[in-house]
BALOBA-154055 format. One record per residue (C-alpha): residue number from 1; residue in one letter; x, y, z. Coordinates in nm, 4 decimals. Example, Ala and Ser with C-alpha at 12.3 -4.5 7.8 and 13.67 -1.06 7.14 Angstrom:
# BALOBA-154055
REC;1;A;1.2300;-0.4500;0.7800
REC;2;S;1.3670;-0.1060;0.7140
This chain:
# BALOBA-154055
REC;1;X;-1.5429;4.5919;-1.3637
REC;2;X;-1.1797;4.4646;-1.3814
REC;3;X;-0.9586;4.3836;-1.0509
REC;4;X;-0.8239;4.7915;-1.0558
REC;5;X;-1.1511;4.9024;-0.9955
REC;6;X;-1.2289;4.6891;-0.7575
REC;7;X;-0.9771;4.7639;-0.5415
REC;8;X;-1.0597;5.0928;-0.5184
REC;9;X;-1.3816;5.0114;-0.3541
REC;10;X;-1.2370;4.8733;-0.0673
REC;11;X;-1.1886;5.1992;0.0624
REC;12;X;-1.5623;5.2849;0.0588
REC;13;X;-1.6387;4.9191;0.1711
REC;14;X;-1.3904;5.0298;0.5043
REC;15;X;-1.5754;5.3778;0.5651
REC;16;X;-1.9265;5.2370;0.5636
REC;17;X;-1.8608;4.9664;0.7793
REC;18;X;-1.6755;5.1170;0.9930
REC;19;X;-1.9769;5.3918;1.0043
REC;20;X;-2.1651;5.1404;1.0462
REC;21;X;-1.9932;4.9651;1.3610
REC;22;X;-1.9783;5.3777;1.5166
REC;23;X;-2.3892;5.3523;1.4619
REC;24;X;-2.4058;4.9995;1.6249
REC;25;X;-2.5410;4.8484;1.3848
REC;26;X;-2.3460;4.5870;1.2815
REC;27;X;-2.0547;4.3988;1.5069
REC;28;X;-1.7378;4.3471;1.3507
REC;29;X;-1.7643;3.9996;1.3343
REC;30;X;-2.0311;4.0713;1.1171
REC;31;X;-1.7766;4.3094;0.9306
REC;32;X;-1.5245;4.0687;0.9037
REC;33;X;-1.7844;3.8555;0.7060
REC;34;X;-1.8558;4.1739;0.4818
REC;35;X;-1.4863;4.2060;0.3920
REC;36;X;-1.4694;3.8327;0.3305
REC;37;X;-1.7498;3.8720;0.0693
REC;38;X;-1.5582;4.1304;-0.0881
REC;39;X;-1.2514;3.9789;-0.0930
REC;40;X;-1.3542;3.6461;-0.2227
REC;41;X;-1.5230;3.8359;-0.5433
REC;42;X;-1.1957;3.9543;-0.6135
REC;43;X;-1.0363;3.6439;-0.5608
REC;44;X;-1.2450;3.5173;-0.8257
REC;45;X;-1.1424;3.7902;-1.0040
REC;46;X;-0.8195;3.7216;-1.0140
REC;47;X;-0.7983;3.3409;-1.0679
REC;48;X;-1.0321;3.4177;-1.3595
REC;49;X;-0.7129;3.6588;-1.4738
REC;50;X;-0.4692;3.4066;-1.3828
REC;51;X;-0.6231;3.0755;-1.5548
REC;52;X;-0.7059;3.3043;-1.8526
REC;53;X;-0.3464;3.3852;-1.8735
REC;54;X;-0.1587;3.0693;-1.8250
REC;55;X;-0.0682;2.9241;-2.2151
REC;56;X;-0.1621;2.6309;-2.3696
REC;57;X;0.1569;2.4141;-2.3307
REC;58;X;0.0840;2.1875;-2.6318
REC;59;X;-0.0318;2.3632;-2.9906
REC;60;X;0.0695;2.0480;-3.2268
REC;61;X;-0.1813;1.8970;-3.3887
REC;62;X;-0.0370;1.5161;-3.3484
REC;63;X;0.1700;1.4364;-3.0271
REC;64;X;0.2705;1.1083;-2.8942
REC;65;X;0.2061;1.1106;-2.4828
REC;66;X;0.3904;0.8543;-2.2819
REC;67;X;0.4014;0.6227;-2.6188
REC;68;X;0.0150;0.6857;-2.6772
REC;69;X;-0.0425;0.8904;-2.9878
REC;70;X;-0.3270;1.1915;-2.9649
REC;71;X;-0.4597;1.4056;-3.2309
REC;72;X;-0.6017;1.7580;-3.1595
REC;73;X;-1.0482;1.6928;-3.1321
REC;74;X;-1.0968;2.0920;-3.0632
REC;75;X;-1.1618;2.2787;-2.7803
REC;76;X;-1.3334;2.2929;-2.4959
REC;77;X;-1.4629;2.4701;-2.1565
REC;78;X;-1.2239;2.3972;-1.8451
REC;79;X;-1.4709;2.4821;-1.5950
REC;80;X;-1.4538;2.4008;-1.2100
REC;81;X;-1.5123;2.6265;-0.8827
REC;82;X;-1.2886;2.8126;-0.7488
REC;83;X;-1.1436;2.8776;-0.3606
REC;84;X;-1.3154;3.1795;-0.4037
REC;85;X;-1.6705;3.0292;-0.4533
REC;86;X;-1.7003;3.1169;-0.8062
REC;87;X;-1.7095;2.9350;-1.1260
REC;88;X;-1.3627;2.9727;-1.3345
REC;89;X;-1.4219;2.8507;-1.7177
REC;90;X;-1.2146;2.8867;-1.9984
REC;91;X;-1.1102;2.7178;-2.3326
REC;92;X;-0.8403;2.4933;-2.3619
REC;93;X;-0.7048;2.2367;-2.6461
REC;94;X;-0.8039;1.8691;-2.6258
REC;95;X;-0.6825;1.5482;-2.7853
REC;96;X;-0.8389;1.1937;-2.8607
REC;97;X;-0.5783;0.9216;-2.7960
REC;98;X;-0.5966;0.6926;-3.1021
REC;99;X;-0.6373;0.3315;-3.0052
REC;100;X;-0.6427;0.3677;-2.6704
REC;101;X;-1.0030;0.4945;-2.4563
REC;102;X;-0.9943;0.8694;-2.2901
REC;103;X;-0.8213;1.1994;-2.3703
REC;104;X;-0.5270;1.4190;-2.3364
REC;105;X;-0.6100;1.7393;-2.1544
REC;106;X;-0.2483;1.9287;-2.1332
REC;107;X;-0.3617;2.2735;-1.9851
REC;108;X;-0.5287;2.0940;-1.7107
REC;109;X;-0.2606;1.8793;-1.6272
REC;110;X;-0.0084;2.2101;-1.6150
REC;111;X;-0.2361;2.3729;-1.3447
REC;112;X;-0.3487;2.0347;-1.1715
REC;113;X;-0.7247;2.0451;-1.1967
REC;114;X;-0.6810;1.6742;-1.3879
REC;115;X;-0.6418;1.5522;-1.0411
REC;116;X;-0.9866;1.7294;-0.9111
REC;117;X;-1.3761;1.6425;-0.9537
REC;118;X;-1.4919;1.9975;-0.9852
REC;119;X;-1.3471;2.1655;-0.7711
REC;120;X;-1.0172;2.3846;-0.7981
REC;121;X;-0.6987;2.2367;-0.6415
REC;122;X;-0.6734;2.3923;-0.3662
REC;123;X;-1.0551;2.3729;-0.2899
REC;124;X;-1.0364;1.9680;-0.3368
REC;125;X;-0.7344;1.9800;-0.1202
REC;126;X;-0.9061;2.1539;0.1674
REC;127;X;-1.2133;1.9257;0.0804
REC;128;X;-1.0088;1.5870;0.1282
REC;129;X;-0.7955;1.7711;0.4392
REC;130;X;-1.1507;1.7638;0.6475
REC;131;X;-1.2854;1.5021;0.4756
REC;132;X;-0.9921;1.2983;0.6258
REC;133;X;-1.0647;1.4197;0.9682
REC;134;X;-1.3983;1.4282;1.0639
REC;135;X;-1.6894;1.3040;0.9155
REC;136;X;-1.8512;1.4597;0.6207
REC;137;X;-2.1276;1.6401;0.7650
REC;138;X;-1.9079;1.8079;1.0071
REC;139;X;-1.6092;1.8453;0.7295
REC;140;X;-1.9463;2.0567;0.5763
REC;141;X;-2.0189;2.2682;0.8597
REC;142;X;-1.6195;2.3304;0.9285
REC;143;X;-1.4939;2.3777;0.6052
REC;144;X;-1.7611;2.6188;0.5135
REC;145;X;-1.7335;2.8335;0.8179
REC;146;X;-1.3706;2.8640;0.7229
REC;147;X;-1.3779;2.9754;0.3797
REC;148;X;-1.6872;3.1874;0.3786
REC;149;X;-1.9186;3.0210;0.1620
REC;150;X;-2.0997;2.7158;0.1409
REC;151;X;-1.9617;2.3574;0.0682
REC;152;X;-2.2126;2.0535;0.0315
REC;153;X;-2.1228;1.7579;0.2679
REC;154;X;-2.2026;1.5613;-0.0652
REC;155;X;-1.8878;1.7741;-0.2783
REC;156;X;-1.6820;1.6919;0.0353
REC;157;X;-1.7149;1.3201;0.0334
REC;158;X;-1.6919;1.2882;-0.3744
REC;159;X;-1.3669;1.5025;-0.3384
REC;160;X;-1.2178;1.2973;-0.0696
REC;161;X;-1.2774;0.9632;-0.1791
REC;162;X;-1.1925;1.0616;-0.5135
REC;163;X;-0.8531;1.1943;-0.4119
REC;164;X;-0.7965;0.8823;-0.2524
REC;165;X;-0.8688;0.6505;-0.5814
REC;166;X;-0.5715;0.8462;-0.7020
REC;167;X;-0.3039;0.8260;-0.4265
REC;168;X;-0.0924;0.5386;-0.4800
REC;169;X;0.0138;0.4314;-0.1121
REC;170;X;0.2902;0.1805;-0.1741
REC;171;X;0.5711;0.2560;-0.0058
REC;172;X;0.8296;0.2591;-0.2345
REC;173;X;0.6053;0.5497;-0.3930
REC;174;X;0.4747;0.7404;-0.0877
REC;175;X;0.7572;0.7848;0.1133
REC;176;X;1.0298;0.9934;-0.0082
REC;177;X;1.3666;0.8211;-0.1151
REC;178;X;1.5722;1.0353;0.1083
REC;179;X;1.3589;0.8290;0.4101
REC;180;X;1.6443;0.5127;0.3291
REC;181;X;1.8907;0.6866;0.3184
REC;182;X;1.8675;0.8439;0.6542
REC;183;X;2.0718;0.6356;0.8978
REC;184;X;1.9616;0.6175;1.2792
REC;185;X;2.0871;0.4633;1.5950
REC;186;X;1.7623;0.3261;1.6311
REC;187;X;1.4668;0.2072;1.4414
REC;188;X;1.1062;0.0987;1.6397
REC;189;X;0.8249;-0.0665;1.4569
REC;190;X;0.4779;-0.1367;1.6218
REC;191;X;0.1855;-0.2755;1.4914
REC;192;X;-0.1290;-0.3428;1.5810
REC;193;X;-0.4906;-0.4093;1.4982
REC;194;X;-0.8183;-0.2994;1.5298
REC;195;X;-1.1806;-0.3350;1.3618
REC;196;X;-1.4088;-0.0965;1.2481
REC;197;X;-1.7444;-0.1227;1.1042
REC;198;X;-1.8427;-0.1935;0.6945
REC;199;X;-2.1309;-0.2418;0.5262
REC;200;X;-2.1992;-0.5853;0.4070
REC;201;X;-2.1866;-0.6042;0.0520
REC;202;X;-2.4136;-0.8948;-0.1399
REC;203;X;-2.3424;-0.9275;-0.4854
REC;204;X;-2.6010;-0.8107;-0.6824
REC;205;X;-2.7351;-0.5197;-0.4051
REC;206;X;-2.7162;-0.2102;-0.5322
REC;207;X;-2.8519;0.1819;-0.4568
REC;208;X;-3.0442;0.2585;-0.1677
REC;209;X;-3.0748;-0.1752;-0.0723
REC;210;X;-2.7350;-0.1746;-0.0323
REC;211;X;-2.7241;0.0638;0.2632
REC;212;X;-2.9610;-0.1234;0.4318
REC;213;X;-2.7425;-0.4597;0.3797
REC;214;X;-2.6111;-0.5944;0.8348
REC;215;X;-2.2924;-0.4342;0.9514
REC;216;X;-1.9883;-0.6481;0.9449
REC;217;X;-1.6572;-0.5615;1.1171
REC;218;X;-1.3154;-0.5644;0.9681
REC;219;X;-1.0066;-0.5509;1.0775
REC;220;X;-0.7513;-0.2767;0.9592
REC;221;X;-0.3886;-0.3621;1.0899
REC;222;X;-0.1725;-0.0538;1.2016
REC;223;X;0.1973;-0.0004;1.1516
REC;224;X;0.3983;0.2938;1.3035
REC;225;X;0.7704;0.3249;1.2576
REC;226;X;1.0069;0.5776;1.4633
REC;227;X;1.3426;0.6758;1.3805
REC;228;X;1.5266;0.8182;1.6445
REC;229;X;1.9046;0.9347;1.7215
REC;230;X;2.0433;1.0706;1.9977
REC;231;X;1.7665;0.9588;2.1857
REC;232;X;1.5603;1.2192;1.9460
REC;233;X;1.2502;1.1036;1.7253
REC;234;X;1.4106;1.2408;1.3966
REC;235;X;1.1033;1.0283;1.1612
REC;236;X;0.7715;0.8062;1.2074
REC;237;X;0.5527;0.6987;0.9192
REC;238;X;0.1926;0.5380;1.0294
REC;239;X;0.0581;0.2975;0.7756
REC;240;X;-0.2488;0.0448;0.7685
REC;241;X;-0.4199;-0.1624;0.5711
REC;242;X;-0.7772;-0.3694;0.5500
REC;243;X;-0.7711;-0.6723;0.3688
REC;244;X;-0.5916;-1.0094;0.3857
REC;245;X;-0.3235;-1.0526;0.6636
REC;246;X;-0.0764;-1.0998;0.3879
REC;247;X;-0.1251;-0.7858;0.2252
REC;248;X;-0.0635;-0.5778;0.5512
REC;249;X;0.2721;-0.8267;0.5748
REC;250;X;0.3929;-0.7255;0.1980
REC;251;X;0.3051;-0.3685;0.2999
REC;252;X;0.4898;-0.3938;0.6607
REC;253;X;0.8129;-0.4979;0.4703
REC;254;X;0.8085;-0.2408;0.2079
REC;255;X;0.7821;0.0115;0.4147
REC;256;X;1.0696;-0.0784;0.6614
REC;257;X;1.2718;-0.1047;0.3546
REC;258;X;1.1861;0.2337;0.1898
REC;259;X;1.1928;0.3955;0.5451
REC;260;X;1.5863;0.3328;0.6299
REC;261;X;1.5480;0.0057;0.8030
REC;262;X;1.8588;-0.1240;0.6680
REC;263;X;2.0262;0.1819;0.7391
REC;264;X;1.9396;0.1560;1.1274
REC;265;X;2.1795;0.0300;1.3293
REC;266;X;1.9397;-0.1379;1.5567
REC;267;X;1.5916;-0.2374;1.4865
REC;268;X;1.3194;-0.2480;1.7978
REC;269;X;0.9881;-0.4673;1.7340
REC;270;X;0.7048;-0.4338;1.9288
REC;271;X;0.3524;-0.6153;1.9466
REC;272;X;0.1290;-0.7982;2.1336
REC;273;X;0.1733;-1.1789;2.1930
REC;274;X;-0.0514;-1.2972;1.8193
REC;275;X;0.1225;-1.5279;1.6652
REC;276;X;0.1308;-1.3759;1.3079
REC;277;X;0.2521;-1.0550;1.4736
REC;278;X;0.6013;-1.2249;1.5321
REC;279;X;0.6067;-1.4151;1.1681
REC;280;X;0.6043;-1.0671;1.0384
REC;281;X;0.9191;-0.9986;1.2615
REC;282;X;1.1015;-1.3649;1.2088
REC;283;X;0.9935;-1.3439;0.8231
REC;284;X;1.1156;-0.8925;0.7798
REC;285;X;1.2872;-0.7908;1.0741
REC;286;X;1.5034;-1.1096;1.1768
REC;287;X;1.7444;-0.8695;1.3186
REC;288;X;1.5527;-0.7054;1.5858
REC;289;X;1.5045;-0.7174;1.8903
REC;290;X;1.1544;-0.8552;1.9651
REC;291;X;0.9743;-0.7122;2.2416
REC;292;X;0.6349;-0.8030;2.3906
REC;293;X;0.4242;-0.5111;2.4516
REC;294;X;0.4431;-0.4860;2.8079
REC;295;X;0.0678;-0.3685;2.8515
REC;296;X;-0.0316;-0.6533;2.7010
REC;297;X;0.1504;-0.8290;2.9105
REC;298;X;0.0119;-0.6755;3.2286
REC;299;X;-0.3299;-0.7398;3.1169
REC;300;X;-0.2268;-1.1177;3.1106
REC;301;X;-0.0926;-1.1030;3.4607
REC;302;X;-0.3866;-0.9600;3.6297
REC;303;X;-0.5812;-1.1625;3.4420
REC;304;X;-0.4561;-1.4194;3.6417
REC;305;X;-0.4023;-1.2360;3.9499
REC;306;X;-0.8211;-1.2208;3.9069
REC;307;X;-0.8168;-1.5788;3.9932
REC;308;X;-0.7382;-1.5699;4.2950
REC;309;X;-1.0294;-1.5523;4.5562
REC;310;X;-0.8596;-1.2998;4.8350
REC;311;X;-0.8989;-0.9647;4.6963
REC;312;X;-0.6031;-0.8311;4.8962
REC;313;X;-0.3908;-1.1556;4.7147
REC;314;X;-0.5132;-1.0866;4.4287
REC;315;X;-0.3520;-0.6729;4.4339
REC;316;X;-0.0623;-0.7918;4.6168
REC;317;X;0.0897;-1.0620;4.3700
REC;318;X;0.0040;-0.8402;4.0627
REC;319;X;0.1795;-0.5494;4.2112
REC;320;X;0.4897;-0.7727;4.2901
REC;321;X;0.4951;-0.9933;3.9712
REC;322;X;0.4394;-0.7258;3.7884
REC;323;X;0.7563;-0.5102;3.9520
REC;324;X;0.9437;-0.8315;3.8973
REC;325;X;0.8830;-0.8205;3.4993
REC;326;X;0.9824;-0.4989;3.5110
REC;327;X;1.3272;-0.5536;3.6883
REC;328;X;1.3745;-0.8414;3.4423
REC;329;X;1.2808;-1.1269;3.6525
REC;330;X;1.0305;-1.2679;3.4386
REC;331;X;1.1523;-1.6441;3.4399
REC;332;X;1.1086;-1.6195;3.8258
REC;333;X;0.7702;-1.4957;3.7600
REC;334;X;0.7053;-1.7572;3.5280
REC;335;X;0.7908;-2.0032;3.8045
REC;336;X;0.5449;-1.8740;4.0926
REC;337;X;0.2849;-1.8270;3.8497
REC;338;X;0.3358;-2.2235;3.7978
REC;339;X;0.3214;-2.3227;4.1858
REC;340;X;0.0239;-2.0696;4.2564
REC;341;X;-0.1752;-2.1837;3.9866
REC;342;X;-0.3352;-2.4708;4.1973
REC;343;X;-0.4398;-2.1749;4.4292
REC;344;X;-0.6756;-2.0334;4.1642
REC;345;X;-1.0166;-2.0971;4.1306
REC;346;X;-0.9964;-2.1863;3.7781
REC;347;X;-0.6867;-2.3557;3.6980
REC;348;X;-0.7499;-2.4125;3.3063
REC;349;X;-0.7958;-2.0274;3.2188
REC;350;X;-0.4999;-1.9478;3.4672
REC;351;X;-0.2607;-2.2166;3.3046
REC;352;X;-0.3365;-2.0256;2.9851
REC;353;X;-0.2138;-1.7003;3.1106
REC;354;X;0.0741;-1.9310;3.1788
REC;355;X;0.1603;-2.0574;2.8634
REC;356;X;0.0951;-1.7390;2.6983
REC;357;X;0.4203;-1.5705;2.9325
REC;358;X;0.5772;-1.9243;2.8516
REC;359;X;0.5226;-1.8664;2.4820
REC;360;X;0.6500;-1.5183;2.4562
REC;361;X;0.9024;-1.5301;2.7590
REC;362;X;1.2124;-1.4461;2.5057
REC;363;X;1.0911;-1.1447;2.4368
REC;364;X;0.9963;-0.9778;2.8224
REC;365;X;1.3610;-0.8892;2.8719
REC;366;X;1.1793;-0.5131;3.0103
REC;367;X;1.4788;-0.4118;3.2028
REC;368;X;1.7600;-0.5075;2.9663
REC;369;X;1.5048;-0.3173;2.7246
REC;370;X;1.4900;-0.0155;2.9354
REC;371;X;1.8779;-0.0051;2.9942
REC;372;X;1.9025;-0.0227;2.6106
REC;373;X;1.6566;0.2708;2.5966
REC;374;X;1.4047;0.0480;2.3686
REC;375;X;1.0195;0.1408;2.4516
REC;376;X;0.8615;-0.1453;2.6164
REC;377;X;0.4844;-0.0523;2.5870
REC;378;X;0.3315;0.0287;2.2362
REC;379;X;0.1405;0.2716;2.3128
REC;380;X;0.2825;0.4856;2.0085
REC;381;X;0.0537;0.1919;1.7665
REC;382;X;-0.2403;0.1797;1.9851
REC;383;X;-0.2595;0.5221;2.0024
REC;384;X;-0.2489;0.5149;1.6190
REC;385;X;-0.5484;0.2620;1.5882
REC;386;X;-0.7463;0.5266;1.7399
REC;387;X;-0.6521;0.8199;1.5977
REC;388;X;-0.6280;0.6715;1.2568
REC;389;X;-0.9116;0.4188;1.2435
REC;390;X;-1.1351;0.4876;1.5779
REC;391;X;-1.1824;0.8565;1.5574
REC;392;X;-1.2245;0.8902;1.1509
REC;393;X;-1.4018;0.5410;1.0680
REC;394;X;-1.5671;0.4368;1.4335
REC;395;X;-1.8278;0.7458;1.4885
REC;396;X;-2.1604;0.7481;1.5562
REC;397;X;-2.3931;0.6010;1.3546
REC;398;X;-2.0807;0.5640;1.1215
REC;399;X;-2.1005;0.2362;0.8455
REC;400;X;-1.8363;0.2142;0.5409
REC;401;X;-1.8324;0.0456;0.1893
REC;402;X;-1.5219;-0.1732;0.1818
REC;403;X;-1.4225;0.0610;-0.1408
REC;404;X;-1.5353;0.4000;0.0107
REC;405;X;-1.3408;0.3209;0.3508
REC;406;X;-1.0161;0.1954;0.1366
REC;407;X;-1.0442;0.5269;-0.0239
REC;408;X;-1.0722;0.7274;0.3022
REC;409;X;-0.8149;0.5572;0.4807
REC;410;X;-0.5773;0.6616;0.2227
REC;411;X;-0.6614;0.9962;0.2160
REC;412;X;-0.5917;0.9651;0.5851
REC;413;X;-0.2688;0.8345;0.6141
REC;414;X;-0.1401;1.1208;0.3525
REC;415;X;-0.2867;1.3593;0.5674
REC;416;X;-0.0751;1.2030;0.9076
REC;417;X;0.2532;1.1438;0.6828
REC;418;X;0.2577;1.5074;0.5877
REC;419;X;0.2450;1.4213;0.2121
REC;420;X;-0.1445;1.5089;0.1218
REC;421;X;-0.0684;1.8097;-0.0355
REC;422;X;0.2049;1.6373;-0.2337
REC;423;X;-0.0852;1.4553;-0.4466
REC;424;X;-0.1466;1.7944;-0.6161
REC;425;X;0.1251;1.9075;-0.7288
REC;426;X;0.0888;1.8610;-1.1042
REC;427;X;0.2543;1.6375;-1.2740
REC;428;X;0.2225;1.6460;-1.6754
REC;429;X;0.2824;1.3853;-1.8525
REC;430;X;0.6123;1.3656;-2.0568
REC;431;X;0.5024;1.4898;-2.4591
REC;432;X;0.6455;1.4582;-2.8201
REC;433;X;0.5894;1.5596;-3.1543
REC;434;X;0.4662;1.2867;-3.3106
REC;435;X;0.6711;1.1749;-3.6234
């Protein structure tokens, strides 16, 4: 039967069911489902057509590829499924680099399916899309109540972790050029951390043995930068990485650079009071404006406040100390937190509060800050930690390999940049005749 003829069943597929809905036998939910059948055969149908259609682009027998040379080794069967739940196969040349391990596939880097385990690219797409959002099992149960056939929770974690071997998440690759160019009146960047749990990994431990291996946790650090003019958010990029604090450092700067922060005309940094957090600023943002995050902050003054033995002392100095940070008194603050620390019943964990508002008291200017319309709370990053880390990586039951959650996260931040669909668009690699 070719797609013509199938068409013109649809019209007898329409007058039994709706018979059939007029005889109460079937709901139309249930007819919905019917039609979805139907049209997903000819879907199938017609990418069959389509793929069967699209030419070779390469029909020399010698070609040089990126400076590799490859001589024509045959043909053989494309074959992957289909966002219509069937099998597409076809023919299509192939070529054996010489010298150099692996092939040259042309035809399936024209249509994109070089970037996909399987799968089609728009099914490995929508496999990696829910695979980056919930976990796998439910990506399963989602994705295949969405497309109208089944999906293994197996195909969905191959397909996302696979997808995210291949993106490349440096900055100066991932975020589009026109980012630097595009000037702002003002630039915020918050980071963050927060841990999550892994599997730990003995060399040696393989299979099965190695799931069994003690949890561990590590910590992924969070970056999110906001562009914003005319008091309007006009960009933000989220970033993270796990691994060595000066990785995430490398990848903080590059992305400040490739997002416009030299193109900002003022630069806002927020964090909590760890030390490292403000080397990152000192070191890449020596320009901004450095602000403590003010919740932070406020945890550290009733922290102290919670040494004081009256209860009704205790609410009363946090709620004025903490008005008088606010109104950009903290030096005062600093002050009667010095004569009222002999008042507390532990004076060694309250001088520490102390010295962590004397340590950091440059940057709790909050009112000039909120006069200058700079956020004073980073709530924006924290946020982030748990949308990006805590709510894909932090479930239930939920335990990572340090390669497979690398992989994941990647996928992830594509997905919350906007650019996930970006990784499959093809792109063939440049081709010559070779001499």
């Amino acid at each position: 039967m070719n797609v013509t003829e199938f068409i013109l069943q649809s019209e007898e597929i329409i007058k039994c069911l709706t018979e059939r809905i007029d005889g109460n036998e079937i709901s139309l939910k249930e007819a919905e489902e019917g039609i979805l059948e139907h049209v997903n055969r000819l879907g199938q149908m017609m990418i069959d057509e389509v793929v069967e259609g699209v030419r070779d682009p390469v029909y020399e027998n010698r070609v040089v590829v990126e400076g590799k040379e490859a001589l024509f080794d045959g043909t053989r069967n494309m074959r992957f499924i289909n966002r219509f739940g069937g099998v597409t196969e076809r023919r299509r040349r192939c070529y054996k680099y010489t010298g150099h391990k692996g092939g040259y596939y042309p035809l399936d880097e024209k249509l994109g399916v070089d970037r996909c385990s399987g799968f089609s690219p728009l099914m490995t797409y929508l496999q990696a899309l829910f695979g980056s959002c919930e976990s796998f099992d439910r990506s399963e149960e989602l994705l295949s109540g969405s497309i109208g056939f089944k999906v293994s929770a197996t195909a969905v974690q191959g397909n996302t972790e696979a997808t995210g071997a291949g993106i490349d998440d440096m900055p100066y690759r991932m975020i589009p050029d026109e980012k630097r160019s595009q000037g702002c009146e003002l630039m915020v960047v918050e980071i963050d951390g927060t841990m999550s749990p892994q599997i730990h990994e003995e060399e040696g431990v393989t299979g099965r043995e190695s799931l069994k291996q003690p949890t561990e946790y590590k910590e992924c650090n969070v970056v999110v930068m906001e562009k914003y003019k005319d008091e309007k958010l006009i960009g933000r990029w989220i970033g993270a990485r796990y691994g060595p604090r000066k990785d995430f450092e490398e990848y903080v700067r590059r992305t400040g650079i490739q997002f416009g922060q030299l193109e900002a005309e003022e630069v806002a940094f927020l964090a909590d009071g760890a030390k490292t957090n403000w080397e990152i600023q000192k070191t890449n943002f020596p320009d901004a404006v450095g602000i403590l995050d003010f919740y932070h902050v406020s945890e550290h003054l009733a922290g102290f406040c919670e040494l004081f033995s009256d209860p009704k002392k205790r609410a009363k100095k946090y709620k004025d100390w903490r008005l008088m940070l606010l109104e950009g008194e903290s030096l005062q603050v600093l002050a009667e937190t010095k004569d009222a620390v002999r008042e507390t019943r532990d004076t060694h964990k309250g001088w520490g509060e102390i010295n962590y508002f004397k340590n950091n008291i440059e940057r709790m200017n909050y009112s000039e800050y909120r006069d200058r319309g700079f956020p004073i709370g980073s709530g924006v990053v924290e946020g982030a930690c748990k949308f990006v880390v805590g709510k894909r990586f932090k479930g239930s039951g939920m335990r990572w390999k340090k390669a497979d959650n690398k992989k994941v996260l990647k996928v992830r931040l594509a997905k919350l940049n906007g650019l996930l669909s970006d990784y499959f668009t093809p792109k063939p690699q440049k081709w010559t005749v070779a001499a």
